[in-house]
Every structure is written in structure tokens, then in C-alpha cells.
mmCIF file as gemmi writes it, N, C-alpha and C atoms, coordinates in Angstrom:
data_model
loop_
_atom_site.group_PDB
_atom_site.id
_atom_site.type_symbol
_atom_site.label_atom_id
_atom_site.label_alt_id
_atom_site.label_comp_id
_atom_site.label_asym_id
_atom_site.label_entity_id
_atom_site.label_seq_id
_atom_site.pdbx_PDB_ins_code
_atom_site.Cartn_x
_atom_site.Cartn_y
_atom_site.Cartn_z
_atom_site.occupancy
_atom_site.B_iso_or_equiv
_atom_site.pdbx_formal_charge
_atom_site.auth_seq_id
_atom_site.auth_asym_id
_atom_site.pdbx_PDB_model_num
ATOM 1 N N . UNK Axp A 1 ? 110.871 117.176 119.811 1 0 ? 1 A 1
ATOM 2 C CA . UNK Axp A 1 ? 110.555 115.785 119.577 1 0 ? 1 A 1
ATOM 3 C C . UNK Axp A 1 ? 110.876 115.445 118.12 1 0 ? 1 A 1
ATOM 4 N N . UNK Axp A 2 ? 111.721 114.609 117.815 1 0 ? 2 A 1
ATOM 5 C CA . UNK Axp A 2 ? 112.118 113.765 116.871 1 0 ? 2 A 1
ATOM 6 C C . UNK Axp A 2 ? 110.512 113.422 115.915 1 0 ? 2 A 1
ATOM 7 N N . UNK Axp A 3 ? 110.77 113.556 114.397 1 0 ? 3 A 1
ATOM 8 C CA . UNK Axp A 3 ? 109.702 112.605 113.88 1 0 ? 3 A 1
ATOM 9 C C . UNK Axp A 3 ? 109.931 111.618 113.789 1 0 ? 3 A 1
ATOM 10 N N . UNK Axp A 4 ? 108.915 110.206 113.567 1 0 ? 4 A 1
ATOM 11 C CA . UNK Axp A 4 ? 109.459 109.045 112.854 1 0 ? 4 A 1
ATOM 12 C C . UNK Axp A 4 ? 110.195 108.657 112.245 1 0 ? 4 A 1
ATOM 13 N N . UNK Axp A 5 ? 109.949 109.54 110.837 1 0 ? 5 A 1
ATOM 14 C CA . UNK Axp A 5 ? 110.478 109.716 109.382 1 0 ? 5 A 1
ATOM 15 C C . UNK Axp A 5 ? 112.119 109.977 109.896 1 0 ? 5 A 1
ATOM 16 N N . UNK Axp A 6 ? 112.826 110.838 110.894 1 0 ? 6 A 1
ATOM 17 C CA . UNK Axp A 6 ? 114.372 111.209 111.101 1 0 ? 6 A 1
ATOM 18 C C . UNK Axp A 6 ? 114.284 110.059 111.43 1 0 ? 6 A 1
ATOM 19 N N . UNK Axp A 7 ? 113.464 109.613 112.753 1 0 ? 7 A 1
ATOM 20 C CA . UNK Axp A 7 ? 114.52 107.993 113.657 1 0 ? 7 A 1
ATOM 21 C C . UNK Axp A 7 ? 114.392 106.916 112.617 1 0 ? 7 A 1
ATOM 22 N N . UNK Axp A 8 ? 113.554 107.287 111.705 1 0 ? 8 A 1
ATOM 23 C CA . UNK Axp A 8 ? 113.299 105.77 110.695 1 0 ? 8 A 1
ATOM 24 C C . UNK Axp A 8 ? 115.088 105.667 109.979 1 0 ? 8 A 1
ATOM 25 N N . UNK Axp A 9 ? 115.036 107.209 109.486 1 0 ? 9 A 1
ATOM 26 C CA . UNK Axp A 9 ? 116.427 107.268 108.422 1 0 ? 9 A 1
ATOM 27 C C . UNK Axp A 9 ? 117.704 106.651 109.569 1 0 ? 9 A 1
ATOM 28 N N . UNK Axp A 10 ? 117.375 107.337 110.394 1 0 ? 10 A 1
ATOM 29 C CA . UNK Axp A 10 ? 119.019 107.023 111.716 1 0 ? 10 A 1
ATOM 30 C C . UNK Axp A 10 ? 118.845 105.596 112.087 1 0 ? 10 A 1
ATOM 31 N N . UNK Axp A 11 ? 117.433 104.728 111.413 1 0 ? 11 A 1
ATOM 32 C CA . UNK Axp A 11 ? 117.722 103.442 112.034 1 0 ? 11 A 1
ATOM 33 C C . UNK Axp A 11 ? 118.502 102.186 111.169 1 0 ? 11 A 1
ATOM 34 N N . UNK Axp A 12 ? 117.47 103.037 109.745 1 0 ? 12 A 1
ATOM 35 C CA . UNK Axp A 12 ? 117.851 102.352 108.753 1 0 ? 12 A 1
ATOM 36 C C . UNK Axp A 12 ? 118.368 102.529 107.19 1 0 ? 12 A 1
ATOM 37 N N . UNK Axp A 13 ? 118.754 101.843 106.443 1 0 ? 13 A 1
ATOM 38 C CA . UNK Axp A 13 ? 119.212 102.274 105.128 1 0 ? 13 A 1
ATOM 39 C C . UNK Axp A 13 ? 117.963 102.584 104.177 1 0 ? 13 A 1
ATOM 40 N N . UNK Axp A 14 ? 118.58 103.212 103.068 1 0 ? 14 A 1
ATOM 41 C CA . UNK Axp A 14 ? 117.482 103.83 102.123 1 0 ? 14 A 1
ATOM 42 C C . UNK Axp A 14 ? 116.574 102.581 101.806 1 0 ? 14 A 1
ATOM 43 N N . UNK Axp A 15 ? 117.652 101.397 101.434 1 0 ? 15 A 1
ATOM 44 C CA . UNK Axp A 15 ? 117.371 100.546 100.664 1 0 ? 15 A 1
ATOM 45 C C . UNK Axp A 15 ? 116.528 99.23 101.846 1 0 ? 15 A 1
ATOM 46 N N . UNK Axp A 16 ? 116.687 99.333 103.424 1 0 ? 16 A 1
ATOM 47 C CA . UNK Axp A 16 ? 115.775 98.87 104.161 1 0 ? 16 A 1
ATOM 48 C C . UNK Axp A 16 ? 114.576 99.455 103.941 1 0 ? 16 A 1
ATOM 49 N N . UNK Axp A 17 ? 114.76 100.628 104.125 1 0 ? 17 A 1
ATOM 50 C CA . UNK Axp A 17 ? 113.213 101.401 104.214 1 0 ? 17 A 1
ATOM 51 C C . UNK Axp A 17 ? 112.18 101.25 102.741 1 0 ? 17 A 1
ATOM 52 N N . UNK Axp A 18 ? 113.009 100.619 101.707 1 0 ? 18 A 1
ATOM 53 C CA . UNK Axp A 18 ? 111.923 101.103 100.704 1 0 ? 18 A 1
ATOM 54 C C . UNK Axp A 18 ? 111.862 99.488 100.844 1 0 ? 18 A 1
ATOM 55 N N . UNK Axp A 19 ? 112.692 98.047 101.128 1 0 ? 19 A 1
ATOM 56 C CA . UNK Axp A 19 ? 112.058 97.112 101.138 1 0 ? 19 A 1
ATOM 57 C C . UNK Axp A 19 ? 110.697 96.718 102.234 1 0 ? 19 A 1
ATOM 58 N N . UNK Axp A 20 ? 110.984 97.67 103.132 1 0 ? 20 A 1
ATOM 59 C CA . UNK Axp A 20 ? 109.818 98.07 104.259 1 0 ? 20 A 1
ATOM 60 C C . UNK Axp A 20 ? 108.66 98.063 103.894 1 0 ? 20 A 1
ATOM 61 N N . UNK Axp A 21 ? 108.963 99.575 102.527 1 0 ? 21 A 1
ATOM 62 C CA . UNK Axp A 21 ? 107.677 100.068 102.067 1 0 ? 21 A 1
ATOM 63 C C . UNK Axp A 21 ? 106.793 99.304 101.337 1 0 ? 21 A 1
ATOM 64 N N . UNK Axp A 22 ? 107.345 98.612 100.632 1 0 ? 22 A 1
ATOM 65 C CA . UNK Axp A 22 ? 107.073 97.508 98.972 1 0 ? 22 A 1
ATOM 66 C C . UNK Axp A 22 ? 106.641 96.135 99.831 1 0 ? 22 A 1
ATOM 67 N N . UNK Axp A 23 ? 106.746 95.98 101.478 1 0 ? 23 A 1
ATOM 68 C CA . UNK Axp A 23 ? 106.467 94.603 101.585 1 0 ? 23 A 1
ATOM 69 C C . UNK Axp A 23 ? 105.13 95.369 102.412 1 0 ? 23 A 1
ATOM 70 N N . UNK Axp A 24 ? 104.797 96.37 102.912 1 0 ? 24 A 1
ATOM 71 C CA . UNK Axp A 24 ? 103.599 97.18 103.456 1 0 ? 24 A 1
ATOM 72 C C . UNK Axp A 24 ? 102.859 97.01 102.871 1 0 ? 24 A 1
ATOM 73 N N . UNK Axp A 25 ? 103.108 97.72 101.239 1 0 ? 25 A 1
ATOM 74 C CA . UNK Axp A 25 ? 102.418 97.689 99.78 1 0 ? 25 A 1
ATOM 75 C C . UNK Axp A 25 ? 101.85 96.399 99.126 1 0 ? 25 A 1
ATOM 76 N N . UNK Axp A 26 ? 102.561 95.5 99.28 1 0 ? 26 A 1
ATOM 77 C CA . UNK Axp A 26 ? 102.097 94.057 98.711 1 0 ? 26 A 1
ATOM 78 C C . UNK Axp A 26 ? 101.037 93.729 99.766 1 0 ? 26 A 1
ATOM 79 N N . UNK Axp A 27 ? 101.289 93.733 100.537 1 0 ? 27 A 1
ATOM 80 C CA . UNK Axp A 27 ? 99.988 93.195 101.914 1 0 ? 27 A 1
ATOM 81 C C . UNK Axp A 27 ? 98.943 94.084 102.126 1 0 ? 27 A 1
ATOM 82 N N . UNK Axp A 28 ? 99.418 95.262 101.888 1 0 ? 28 A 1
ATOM 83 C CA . UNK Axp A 28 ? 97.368 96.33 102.074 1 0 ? 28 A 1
ATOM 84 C C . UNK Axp A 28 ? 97.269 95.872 100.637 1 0 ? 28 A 1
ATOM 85 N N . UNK Axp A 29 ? 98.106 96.015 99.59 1 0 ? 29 A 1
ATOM 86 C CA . UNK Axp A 29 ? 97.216 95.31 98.427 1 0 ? 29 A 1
ATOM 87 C C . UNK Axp A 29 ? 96.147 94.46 98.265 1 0 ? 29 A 1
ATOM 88 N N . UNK Axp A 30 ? 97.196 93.479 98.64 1 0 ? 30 A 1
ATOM 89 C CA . UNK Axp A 30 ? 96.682 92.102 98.778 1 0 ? 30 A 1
ATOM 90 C C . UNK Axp A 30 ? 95.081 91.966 99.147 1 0 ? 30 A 1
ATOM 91 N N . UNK Axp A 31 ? 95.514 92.298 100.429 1 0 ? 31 A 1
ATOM 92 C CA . UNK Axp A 31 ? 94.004 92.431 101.878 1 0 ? 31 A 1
ATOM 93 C C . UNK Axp A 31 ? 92.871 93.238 100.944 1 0 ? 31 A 1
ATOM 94 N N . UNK Axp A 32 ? 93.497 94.202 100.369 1 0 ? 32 A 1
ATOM 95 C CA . UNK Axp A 32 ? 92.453 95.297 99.615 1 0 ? 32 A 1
ATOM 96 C C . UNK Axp A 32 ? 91.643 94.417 98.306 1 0 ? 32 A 1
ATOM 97 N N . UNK Axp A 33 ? 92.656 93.984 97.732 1 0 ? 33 A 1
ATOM 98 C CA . UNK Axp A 33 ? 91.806 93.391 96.458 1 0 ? 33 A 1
ATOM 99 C C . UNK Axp A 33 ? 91.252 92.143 96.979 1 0 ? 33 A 1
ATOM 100 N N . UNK Axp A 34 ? 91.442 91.385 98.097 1 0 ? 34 A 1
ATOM 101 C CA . UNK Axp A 34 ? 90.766 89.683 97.938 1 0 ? 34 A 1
ATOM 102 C C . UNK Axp A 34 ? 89.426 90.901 98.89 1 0 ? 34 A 1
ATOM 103 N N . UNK Axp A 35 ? 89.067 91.621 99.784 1 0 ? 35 A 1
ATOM 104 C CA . UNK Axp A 35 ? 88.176 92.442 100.177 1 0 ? 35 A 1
ATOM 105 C C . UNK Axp A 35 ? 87.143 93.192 99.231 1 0 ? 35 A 1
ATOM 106 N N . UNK Axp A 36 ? 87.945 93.391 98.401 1 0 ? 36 A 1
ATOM 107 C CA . UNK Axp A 36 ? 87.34 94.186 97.556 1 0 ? 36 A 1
ATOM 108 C C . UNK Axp A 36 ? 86.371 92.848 96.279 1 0 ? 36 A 1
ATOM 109 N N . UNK Axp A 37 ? 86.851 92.103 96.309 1 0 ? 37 A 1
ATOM 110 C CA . UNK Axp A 37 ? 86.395 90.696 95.743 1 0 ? 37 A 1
ATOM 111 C C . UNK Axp A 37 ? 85.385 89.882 96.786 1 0 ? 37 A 1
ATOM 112 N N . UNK Axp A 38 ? 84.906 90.549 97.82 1 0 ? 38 A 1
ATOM 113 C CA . UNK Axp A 38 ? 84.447 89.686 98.767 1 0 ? 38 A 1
ATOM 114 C C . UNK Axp A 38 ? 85.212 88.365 99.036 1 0 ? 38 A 1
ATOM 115 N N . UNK Axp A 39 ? 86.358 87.762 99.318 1 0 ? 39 A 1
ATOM 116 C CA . UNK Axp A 39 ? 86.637 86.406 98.823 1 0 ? 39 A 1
ATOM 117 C C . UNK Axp A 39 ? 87.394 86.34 100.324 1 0 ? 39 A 1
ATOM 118 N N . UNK Axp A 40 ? 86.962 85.405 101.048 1 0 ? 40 A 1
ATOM 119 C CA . UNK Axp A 40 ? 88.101 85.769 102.565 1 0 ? 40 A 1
ATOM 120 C C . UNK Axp A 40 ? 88.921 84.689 102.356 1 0 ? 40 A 1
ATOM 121 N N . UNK Axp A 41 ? 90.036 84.722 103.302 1 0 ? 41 A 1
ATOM 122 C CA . UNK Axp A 41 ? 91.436 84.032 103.179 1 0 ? 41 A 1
ATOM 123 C C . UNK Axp A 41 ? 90.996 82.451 102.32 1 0 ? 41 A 1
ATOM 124 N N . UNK Axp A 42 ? 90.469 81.703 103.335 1 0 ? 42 A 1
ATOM 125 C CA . UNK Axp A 42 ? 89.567 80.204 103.076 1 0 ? 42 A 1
ATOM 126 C C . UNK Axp A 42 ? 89.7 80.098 101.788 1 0 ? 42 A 1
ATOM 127 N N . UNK Axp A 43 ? 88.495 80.648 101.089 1 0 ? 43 A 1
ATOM 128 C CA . UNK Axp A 43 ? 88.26 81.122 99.593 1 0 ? 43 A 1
ATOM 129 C C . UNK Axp A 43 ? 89.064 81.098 98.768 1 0 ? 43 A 1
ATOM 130 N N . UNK Axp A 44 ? 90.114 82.134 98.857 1 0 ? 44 A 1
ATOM 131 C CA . UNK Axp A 44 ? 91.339 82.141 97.935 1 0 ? 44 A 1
ATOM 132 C C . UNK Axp A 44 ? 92.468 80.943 98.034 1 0 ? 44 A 1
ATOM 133 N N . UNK Axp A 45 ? 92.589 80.557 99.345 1 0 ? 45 A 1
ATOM 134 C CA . UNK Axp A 45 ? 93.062 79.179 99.266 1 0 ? 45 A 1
ATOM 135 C C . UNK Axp A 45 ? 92.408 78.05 98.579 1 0 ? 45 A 1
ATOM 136 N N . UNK Axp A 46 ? 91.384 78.226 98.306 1 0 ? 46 A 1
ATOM 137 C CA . UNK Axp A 46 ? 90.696 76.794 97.975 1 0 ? 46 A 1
ATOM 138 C C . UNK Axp A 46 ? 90.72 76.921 96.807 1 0 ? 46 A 1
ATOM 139 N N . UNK Axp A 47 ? 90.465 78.61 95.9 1 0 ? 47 A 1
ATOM 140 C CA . UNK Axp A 47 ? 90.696 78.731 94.773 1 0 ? 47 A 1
ATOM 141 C C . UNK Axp A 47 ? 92.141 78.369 94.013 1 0 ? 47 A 1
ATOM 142 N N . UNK Axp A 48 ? 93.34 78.796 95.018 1 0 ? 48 A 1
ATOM 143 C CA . UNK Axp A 48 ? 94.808 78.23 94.494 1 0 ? 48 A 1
ATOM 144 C C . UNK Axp A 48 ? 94.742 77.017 94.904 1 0 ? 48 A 1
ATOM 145 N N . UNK Axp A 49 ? 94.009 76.18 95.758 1 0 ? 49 A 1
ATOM 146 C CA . UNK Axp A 49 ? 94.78 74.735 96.174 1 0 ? 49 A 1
ATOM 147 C C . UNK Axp A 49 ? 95.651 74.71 96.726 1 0 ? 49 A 1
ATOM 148 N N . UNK Axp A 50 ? 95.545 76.15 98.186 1 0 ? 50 A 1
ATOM 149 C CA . UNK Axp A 50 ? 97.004 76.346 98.495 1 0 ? 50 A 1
ATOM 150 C C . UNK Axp A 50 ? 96.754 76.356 100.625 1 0 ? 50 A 1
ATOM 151 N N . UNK Axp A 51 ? 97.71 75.692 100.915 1 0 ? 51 A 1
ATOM 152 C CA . UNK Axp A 51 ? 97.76 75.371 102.45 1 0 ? 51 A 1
ATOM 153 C C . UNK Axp A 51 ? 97.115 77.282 102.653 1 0 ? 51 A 1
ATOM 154 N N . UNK Axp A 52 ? 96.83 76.896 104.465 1 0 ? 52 A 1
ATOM 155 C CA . UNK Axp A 52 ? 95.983 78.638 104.301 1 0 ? 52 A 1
ATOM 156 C C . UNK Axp A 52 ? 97.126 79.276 104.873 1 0 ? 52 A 1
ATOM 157 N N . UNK Axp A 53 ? 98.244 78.801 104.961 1 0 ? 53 A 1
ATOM 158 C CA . UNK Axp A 53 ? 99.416 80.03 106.197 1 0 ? 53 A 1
ATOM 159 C C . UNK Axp A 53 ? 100.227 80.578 105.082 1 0 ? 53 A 1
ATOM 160 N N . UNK Axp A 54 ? 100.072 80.265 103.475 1 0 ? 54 A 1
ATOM 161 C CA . UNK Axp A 54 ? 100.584 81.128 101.91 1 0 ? 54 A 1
ATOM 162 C C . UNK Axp A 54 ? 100.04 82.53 102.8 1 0 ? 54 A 1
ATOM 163 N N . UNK Axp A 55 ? 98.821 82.565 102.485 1 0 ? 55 A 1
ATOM 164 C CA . UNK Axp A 55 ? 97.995 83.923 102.379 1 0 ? 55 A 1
ATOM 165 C C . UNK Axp A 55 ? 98.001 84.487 103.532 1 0 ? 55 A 1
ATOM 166 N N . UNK Axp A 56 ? 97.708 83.618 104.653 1 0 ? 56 A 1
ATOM 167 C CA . UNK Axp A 56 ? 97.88 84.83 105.71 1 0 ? 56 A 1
ATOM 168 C C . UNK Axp A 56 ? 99.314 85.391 106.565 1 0 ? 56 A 1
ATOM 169 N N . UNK Axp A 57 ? 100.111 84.38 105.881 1 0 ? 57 A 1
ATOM 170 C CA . UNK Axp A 57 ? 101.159 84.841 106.217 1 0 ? 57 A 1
ATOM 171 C C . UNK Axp A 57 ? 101.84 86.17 105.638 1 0 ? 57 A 1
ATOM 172 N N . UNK Axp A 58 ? 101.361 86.29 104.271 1 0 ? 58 A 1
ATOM 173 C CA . UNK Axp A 58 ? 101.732 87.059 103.102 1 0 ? 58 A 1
ATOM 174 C C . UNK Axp A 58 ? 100.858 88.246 103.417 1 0 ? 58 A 1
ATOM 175 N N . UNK Axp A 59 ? 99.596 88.099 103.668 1 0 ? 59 A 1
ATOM 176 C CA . UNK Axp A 59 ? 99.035 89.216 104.061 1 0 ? 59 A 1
ATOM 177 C C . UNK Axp A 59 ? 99.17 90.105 105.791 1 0 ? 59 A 1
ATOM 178 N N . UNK Axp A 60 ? 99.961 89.038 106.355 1 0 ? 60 A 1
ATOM 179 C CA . UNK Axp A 60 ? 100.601 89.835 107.514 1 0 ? 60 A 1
ATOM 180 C C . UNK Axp A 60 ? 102.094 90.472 107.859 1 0 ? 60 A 1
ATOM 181 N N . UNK Axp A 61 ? 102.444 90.002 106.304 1 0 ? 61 A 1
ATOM 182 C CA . UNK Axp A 61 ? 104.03 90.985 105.9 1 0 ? 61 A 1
ATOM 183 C C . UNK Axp A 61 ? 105.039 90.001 106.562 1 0 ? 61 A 1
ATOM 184 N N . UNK Axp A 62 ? 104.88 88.986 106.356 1 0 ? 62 A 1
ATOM 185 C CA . UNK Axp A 62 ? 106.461 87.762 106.38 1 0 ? 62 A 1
ATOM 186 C C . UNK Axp A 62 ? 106.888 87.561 104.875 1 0 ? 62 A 1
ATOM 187 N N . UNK Axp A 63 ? 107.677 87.343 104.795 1 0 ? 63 A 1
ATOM 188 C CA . UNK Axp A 63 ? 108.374 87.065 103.136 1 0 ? 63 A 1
ATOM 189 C C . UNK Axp A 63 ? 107.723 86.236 102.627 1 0 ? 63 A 1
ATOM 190 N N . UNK Axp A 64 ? 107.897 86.585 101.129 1 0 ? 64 A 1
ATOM 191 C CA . UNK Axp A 64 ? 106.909 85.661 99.929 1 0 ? 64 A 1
ATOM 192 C C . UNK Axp A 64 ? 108.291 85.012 99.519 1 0 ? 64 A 1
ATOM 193 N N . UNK Axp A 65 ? 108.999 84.029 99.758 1 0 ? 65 A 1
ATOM 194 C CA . UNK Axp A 65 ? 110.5 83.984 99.222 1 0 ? 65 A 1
ATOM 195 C C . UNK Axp A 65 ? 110.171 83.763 97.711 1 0 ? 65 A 1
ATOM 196 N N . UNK Axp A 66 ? 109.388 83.269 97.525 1 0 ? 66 A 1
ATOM 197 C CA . UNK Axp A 66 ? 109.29 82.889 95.623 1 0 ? 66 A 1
ATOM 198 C C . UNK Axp A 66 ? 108.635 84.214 94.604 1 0 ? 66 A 1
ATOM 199 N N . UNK Axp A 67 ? 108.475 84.714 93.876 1 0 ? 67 A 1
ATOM 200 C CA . UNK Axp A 67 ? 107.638 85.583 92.923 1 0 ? 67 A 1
ATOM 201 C C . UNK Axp A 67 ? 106.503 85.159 92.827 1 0 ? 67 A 1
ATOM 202 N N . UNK Axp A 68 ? 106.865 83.431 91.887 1 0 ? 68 A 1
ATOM 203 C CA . UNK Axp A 68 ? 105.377 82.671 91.397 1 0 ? 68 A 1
ATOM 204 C C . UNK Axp A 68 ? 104.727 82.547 92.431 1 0 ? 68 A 1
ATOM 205 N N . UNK Axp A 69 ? 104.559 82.367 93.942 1 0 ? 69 A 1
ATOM 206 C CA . UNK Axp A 69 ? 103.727 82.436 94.933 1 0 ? 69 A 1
ATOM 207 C C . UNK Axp A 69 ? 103.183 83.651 94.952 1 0 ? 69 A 1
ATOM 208 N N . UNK Axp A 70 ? 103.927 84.973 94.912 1 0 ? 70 A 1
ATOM 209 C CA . UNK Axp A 70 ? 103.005 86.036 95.273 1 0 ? 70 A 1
ATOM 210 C C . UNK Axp A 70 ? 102.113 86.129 93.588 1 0 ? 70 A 1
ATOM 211 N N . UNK Axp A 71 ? 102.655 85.649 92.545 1 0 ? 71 A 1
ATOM 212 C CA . UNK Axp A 71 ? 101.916 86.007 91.061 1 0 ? 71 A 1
ATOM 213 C C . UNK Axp A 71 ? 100.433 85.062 91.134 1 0 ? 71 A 1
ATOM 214 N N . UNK Axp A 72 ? 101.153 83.803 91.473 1 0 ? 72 A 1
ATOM 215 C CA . UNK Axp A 72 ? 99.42 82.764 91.984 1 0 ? 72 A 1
ATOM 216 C C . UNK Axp A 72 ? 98.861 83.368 92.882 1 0 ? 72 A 1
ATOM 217 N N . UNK Axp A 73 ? 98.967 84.311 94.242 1 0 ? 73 A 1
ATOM 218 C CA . UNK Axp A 73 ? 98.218 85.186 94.585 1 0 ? 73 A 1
ATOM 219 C C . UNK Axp A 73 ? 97.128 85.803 94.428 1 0 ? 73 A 1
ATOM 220 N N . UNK Axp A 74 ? 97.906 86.466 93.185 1 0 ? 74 A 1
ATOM 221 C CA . UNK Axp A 74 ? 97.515 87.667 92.867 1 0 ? 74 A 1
ATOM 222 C C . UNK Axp A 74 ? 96.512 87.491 91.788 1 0 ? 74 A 1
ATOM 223 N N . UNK Axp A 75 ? 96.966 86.592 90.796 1 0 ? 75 A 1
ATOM 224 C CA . UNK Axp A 75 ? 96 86.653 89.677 1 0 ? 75 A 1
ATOM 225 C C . UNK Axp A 75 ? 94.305 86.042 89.808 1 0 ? 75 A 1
ATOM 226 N N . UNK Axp A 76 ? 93.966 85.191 90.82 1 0 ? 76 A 1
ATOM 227 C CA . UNK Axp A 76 ? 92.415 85.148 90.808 1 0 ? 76 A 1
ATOM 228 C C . UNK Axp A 76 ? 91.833 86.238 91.036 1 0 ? 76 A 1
ATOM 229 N N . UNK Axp A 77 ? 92.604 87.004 92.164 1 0 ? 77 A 1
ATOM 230 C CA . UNK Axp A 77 ? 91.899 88.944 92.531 1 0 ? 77 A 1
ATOM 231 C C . UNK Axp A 77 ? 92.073 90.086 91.354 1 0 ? 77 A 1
ATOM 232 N N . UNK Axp A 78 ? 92.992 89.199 89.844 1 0 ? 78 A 1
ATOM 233 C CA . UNK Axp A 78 ? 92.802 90.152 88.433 1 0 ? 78 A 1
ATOM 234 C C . UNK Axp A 78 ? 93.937 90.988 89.037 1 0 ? 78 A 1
ATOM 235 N N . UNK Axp A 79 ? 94.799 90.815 89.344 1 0 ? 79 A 1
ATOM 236 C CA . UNK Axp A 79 ? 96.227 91.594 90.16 1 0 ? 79 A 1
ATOM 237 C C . UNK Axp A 79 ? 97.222 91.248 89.052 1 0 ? 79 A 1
ATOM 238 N N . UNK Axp A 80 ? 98.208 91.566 89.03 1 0 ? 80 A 1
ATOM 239 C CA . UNK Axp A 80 ? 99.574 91.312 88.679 1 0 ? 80 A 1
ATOM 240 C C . UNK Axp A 80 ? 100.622 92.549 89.604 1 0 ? 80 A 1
ATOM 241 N N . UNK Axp A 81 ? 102.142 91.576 89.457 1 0 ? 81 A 1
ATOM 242 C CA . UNK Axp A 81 ? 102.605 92.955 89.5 1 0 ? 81 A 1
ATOM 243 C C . UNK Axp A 81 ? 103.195 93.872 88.504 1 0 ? 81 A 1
ATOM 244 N N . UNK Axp A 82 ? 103.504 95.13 88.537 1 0 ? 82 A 1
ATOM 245 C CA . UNK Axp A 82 ? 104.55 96.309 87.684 1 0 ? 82 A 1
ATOM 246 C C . UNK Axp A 82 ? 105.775 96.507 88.22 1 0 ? 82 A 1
ATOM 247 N N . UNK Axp A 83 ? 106.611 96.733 86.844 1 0 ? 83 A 1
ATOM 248 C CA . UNK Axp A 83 ? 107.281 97.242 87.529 1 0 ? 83 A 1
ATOM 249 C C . UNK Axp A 83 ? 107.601 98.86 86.732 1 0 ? 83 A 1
ATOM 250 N N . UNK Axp A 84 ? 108.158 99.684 87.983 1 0 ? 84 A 1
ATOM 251 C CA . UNK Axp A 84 ? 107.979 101.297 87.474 1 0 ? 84 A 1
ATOM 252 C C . UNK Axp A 84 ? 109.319 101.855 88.555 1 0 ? 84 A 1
ATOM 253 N N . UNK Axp A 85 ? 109.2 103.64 88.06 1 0 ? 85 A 1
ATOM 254 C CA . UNK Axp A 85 ? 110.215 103.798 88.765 1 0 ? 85 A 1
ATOM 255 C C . UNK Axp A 85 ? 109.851 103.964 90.082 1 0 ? 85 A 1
ATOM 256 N N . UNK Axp A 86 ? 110.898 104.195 91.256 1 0 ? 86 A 1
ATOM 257 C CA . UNK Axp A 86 ? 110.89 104.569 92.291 1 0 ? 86 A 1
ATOM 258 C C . UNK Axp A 86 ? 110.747 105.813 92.255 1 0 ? 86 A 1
ATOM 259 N N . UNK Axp A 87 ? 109.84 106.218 93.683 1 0 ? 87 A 1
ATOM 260 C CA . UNK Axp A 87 ? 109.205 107.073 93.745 1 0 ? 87 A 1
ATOM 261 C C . UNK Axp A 87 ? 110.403 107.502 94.919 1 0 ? 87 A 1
ATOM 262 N N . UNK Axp A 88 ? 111.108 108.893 94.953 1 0 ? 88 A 1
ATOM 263 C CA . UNK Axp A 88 ? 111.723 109.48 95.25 1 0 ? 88 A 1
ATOM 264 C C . UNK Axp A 88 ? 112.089 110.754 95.977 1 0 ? 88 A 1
């Protein structure tokens, strides 16, 4: 039996799989810190002044097409992002 990890590589490129990983990463983030803030979706919308399908869309892994949307996000939960190397 095949692992994941082979059929993942035979399905897709390096550079799919790590945009895979990084849009996984932004959304358990996400979910983790407004949780970890007690603050549910509602909340953080009302705190940005922002329609509610920003956040839950973002926190169910559809594209953030802008930066400044995911940075207004992020910063009431004391977030930003880094940038660092790839992990390899």
C-alpha cells in the first residue's frame, strides 16, 4: 500500500504541495489564535467592520487574494505574519 506522502508527490508539484501546506497553516492558525482569544467568527468581524464570509471563508482554506486582508485578520488576535526559510 502506497503512502499519502508518495501519491501526494505523483499528484502534485513541490511548489503545489507547499502552497497546500502554508494555506493549511494560515487557517489552523487563524482558528487557533481567534480560539485561543475566546473571540468567535461574529466578534472578529465586528471588531474589523468586516462582512462575516472574510473570516470564515479564510478560516476554511479558500484564498485570501489580498495580504492586507489576511494582515487586518490577523492583527486584533496580536498575529502578524514572518517570513523565514523553508522548511525542507
Amino acid at each position: 500500500m502506497k503512502k499519502w506522502s508518495d501519491v501526494r508527490k505523483s499528484l502534485y508539484t513541490e511548489e503545489e504541495i507547499r502552497a497546500s501546506n502554508f494555506k493549511v497553516a494560515i487557517m489552523t492558525e487563524l482558528a487557533k489564535a481567534r480560539d485561543d482569544d475566546k473571540i468567535t467568527q461574529q466578534e472578529l468581524n465586528r471588531i474589523l467592520e468586516e462582512e462575516y464570509p472574510i473570516l470564515c471563508h479564510a478560516e476554511s482554506g479558500e484564498p485570501i487574494t489580498q495580504l492586507d486582508t489576511l494582515l487586518k485578520l490577523l492583527a486584533p488576535l496580536g498575529k502578524t505574519l514572518a517570513i523565514v526559510p523553508l522548511e525542507v
